[in-house]
C-alpha atoms as one frame of an Amber mdcrd trajectory, in Angstrom:
protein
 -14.636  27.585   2.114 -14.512  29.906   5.150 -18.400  29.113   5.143 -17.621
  25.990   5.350 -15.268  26.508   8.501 -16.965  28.301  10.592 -20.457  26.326
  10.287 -17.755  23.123  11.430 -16.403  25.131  14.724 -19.985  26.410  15.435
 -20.997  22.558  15.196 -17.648  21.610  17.679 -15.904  19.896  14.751 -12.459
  20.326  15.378 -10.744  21.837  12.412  -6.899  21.259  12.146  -5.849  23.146
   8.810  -8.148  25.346   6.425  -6.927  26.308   3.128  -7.386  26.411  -0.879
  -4.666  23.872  -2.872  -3.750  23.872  -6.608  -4.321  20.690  -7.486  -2.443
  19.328 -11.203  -4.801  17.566 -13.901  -1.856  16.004 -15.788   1.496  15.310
 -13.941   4.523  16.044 -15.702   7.202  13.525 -16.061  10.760  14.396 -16.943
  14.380  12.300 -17.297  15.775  12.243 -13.567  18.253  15.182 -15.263  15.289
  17.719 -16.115  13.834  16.611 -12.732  17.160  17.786 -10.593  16.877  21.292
 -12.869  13.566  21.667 -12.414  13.522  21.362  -8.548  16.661  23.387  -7.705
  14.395  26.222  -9.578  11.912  25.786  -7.218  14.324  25.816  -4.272  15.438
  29.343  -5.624  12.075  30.372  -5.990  11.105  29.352  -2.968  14.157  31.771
  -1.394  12.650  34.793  -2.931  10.954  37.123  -0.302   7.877  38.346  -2.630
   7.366  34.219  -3.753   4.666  32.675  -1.096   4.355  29.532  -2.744   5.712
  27.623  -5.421   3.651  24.350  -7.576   4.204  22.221 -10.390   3.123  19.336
 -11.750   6.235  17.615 -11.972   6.049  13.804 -11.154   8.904  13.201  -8.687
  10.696   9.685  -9.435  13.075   8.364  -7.065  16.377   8.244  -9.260  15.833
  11.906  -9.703  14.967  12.691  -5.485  18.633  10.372  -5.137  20.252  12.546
  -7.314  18.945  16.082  -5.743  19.359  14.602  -2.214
């Protein structure tokens, strides 16, 4: 990928954001309930100093973003 970059600068090609992802297969979906749990472990995890970054492959519906809101 940095390949990649650079040859797209030396060419002019502006480039705005460079970086690897972690991409889900399958998406997980859970009752709005398991959902809330779910993502207030990820907030937590995300508050831990030695945690960069946090995925899942939880399917986000929107009773469940209502009730975390």
């Amino acid at each position: 990928m940095e390949e990649v970059r650079q040859a797209l600068e030396r060419e002019q090609v502006p480039v705005a954001n460079a970086e690897t992802a972690m991409v889900p297969k399958t998406m997980l979906e859970l009752e709005a309930k398991e959902t809330v749990s779910v993502l207030k472990l990820m907030e937590r995890l995300e508050e831990l100093d030695d945690v960069q970054r946090v995925y899942s492959n939880l399917e986000l519906s929107e009773e469940a973003l209502k009730e975390f809101a």
